[in-house]
C-alpha positions as CSV (number, residue, x, y, z in Angstrom):
1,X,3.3,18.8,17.2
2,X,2.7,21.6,19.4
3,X,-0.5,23.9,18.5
4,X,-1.6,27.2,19.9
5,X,-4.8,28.0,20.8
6,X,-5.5,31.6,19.7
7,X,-5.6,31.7,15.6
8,X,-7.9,32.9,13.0
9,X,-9.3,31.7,9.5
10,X,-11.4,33.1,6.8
11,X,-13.0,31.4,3.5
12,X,-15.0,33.0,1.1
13,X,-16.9,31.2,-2.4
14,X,-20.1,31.7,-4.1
15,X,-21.4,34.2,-1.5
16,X,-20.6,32.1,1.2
17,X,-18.5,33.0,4.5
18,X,-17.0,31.2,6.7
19,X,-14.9,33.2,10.1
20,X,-13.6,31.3,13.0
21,X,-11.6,32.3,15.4
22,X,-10.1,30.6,18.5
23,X,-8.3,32.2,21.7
24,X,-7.5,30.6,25.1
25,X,-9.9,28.3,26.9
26,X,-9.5,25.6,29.4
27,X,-11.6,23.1,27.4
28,X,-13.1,22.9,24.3
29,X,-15.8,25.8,24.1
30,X,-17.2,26.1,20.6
31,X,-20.3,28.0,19.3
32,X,-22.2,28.7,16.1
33,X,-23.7,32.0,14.6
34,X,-25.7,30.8,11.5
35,X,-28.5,31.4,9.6
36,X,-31.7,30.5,11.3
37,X,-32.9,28.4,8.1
38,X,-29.8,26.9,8.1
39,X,-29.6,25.6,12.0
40,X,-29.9,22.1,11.7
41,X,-26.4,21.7,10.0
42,X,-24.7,22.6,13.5
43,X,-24.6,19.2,14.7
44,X,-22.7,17.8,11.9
45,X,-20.2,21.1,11.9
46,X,-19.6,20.5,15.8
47,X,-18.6,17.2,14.8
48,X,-16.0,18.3,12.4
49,X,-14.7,20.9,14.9
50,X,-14.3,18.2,17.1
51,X,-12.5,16.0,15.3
52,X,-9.7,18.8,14.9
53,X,-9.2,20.8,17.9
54,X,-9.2,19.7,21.8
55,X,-9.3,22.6,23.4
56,X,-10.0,26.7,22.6
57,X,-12.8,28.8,22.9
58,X,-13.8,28.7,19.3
59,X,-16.5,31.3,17.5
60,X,-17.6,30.1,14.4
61,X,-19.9,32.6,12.1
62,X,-21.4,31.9,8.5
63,X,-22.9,34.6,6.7
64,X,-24.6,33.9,3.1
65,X,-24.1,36.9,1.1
66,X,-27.5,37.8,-1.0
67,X,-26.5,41.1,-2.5
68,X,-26.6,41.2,-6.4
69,X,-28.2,38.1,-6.2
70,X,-32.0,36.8,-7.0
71,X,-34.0,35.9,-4.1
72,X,-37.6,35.0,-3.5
73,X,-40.2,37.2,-2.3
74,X,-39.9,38.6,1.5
75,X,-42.7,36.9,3.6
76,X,-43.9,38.1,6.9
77,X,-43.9,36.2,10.1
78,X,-47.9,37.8,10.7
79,X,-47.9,35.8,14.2
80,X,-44.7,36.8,15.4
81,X,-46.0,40.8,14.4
82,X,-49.0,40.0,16.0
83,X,-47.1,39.0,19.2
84,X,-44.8,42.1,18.9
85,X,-47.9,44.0,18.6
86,X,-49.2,43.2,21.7
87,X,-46.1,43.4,23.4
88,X,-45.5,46.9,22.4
89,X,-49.3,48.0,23.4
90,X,-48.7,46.3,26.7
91,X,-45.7,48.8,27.1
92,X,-47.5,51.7,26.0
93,X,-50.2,50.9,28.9
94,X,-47.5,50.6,31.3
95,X,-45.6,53.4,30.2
96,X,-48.6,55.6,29.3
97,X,-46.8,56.6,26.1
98,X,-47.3,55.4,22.3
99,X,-44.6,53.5,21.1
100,X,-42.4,55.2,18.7
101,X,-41.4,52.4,16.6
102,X,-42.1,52.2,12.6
103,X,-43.0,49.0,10.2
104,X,-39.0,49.4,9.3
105,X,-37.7,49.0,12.9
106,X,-40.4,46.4,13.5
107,X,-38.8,44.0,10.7
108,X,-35.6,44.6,12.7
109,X,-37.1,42.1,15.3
110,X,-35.7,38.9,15.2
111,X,-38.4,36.3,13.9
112,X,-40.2,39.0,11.9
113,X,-38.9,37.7,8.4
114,X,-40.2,34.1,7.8
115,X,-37.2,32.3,6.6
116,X,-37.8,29.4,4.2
117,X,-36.0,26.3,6.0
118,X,-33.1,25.2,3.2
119,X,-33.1,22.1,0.9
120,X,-31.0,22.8,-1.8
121,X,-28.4,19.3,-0.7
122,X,-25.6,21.5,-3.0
123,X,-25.8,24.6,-1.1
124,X,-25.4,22.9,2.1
125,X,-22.5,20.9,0.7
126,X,-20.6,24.1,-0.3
127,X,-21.6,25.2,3.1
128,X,-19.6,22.2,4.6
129,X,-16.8,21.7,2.7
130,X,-16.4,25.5,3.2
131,X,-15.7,25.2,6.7
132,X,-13.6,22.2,6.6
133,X,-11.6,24.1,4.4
134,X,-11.9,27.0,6.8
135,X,-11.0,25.0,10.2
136,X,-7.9,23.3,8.1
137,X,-6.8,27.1,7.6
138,X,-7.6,27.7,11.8
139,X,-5.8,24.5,12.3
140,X,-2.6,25.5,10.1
141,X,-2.2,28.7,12.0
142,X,-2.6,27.0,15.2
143,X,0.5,24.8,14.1
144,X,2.4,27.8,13.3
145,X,1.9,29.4,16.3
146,X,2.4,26.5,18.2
147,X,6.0,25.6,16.8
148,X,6.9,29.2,17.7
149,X,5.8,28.4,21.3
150,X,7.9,25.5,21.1
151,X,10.4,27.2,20.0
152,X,10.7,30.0,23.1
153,X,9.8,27.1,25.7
154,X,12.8,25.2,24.4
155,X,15.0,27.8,25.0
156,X,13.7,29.1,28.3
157,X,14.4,25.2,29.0
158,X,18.2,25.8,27.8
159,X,18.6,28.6,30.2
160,X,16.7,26.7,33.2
161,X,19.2,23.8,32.6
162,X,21.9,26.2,32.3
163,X,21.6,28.2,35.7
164,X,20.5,24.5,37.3
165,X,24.0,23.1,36.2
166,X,25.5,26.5,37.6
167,X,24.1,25.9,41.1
168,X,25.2,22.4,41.1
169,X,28.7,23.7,40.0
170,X,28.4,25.8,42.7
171,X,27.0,23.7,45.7
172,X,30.1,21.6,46.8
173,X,32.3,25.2,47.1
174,X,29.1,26.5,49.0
175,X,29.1,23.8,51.6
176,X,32.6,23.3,52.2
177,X,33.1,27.4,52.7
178,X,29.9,26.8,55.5
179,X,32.3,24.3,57.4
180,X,35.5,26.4,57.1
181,X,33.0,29.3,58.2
182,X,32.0,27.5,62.1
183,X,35.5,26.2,62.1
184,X,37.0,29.4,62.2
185,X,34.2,31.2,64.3
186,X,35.0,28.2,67.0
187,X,38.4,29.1,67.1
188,X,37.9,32.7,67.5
189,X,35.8,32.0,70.7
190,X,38.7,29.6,71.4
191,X,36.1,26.8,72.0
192,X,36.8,23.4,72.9
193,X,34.4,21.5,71.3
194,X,34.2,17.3,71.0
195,X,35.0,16.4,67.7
196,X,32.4,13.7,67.4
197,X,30.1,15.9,68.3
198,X,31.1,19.0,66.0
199,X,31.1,16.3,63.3
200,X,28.0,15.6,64.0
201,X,26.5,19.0,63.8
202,X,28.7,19.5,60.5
203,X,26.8,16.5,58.6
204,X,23.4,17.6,60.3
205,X,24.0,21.4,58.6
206,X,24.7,20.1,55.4
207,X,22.4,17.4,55.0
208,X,19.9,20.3,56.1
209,X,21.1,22.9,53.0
210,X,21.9,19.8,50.8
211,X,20.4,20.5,47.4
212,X,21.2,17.8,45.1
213,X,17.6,16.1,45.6
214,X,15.9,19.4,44.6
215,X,18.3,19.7,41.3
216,X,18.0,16.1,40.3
217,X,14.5,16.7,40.3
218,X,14.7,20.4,37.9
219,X,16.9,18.1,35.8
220,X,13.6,15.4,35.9
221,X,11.0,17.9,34.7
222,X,13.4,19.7,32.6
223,X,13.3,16.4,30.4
224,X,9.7,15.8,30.7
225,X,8.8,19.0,29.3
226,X,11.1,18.9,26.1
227,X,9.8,15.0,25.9
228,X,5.7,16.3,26.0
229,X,6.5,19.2,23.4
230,X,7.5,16.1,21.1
231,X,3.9,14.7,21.5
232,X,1.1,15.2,20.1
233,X,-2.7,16.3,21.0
234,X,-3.4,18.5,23.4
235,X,-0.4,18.7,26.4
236,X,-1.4,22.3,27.3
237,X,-2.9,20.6,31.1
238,X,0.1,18.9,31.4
239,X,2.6,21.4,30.7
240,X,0.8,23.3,33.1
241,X,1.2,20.8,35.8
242,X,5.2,20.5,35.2
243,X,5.3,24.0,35.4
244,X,4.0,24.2,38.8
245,X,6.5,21.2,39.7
246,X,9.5,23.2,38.6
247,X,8.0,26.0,40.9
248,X,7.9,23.7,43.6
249,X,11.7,23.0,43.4
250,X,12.5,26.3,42.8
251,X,10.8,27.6,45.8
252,X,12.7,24.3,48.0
253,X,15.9,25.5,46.3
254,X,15.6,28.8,47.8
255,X,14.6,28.2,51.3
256,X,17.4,26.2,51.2
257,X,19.8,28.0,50.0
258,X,23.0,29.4,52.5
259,X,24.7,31.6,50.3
260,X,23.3,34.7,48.3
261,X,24.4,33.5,45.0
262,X,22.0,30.5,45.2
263,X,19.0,32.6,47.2
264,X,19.7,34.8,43.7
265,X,20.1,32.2,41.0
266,X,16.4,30.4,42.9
267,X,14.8,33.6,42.1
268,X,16.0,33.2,38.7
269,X,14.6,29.9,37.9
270,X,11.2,31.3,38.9
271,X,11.5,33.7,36.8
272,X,12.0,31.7,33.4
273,X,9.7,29.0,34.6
274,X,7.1,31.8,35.0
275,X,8.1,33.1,31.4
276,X,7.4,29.4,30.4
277,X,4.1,28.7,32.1
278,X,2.6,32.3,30.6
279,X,3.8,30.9,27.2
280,X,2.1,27.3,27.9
281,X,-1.4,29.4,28.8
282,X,-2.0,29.6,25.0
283,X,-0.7,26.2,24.4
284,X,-3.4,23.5,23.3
């Protein structure tokens, strides 16, 4: 199943929250904004991210609501004031001024407030099974987006095999009105001209502006893409890559191309491929 990369998810229970959101990344980018007492659960929640998502620039933030609740007493960090202490006389030395700050914008410091480290084994397990619960949400959305995706490269697909089928349609009429073209110019300059050798020159000029290679191969990574949205994990990369191989035929077609209708209709397969590959960015 096809899943998008940019999605976001929100839990909430027993004054515990859980945010993470995800947008487009080239691998999987993940960080954590938690608690300091509570730091040494990140390695077992980057585990669980990982075992979910594969790519995404993912931010994941828990905050532990304390209003209207009972908490212990505040205790002071007295070394790290003492450090900040010095720091700010060190400025005021420098500067020649007195610092301005009070005992309220000192506790703003990070470090100040001594946090107790956390052993309450239930608290943490609400604090896990919150965020699996959370990711499932982030990975739900991602689905959802990701089907839509599917959904708009499919048809840009449609339209790509449409207008390639039209310039095969069109290719045999193209070449045989190029002959009939130098026929009639060399009887205008009343040429005589060996017939072998015109021949020739005729199978040279269309072997030259022949396009059937160039289409087989659209009609090639036409299927390949419809067959990698069917997959599953991440196929974002090689989307990608078949994008820039449809280019690449696109771009053939149209320095091939002998007639204005084709030079047009080349332009227009770039087009929709583009509109595919800026769809495929937020792919997965």
């Amino acid at each position: 199943m096809t899943q998008s990369m940019t999605a976001f998810a929100r839990r909430e229970a027993n004054s515990i929250v859980w945010e993470i959101r995800s947008v487009n990344h080239r691998y999987l980018d993940h960080s954590f904004k938690v608690p300091d007492n509570l730091r040494a659960l990140e390695g077992d929640l980057r585990n669980l991210l990982k075992q979910s998502l594969f790519r995404g620039k993912v931010d994941c933030l828990l905050k532990i609501n304390t209003e209207g609740t009972e908490s212990g007493p505040l205790t002071i960090n007295e070394a790290q004031v003492h450090k900040l202490r010095n720091a700010l006389d060190e400025i005021s030395r420098i500067m020649g001024a007195n610092s301005p700050l009070n005992s309220l914008d000192i506790l703003k410091f990070p470090g100040i407030m001594a946090t107790a480290a956390v052993d309450d084994e239930n608290l943490v397990a609400q604090i896990q099974s919150l965020f699996v619960q959370a990711l499932a949400d982030l990975t739900a959305m991602r689905a959802r987006e990701g089907s839509e995706l599917q959904q708009i490269i499919e048809d840009k697909l449609t339209e790509l095999q449409q207008l390639t089928d039209i310039v095969r349609a069109d290719a045999p009429v193209i070449n045989a009105r190029q002959r009939a073209r130098i026929e009639e110019r060399l009887m205008e300059l009343k040429l005589e001209v060996d017939g072998n050798r015109l021949e020739q020159e005729l199978v040279y000029l269309a072997q030259k502006s022949d396009i059937a290679e160039e289409l087989d191969r659209l009609d090639t990574h036409i299927e390949e893409v419809r067959s990698t949205l069917r997959e599953s994990g991440a196929i974002g990369r090689r989307l990608d890559f078949l994008m820039q191989e449809l280019n690449r035929e696109a771009n053939t077609l149209s320095s091939k191309a002998v007639a204005a209708n084709t030079s047009i209709q080349a332009v227009d397969l770039k087009v929709i491929i583009e509109q595919m590959r800026e769809q495929i960015q937020n792919i997965e």
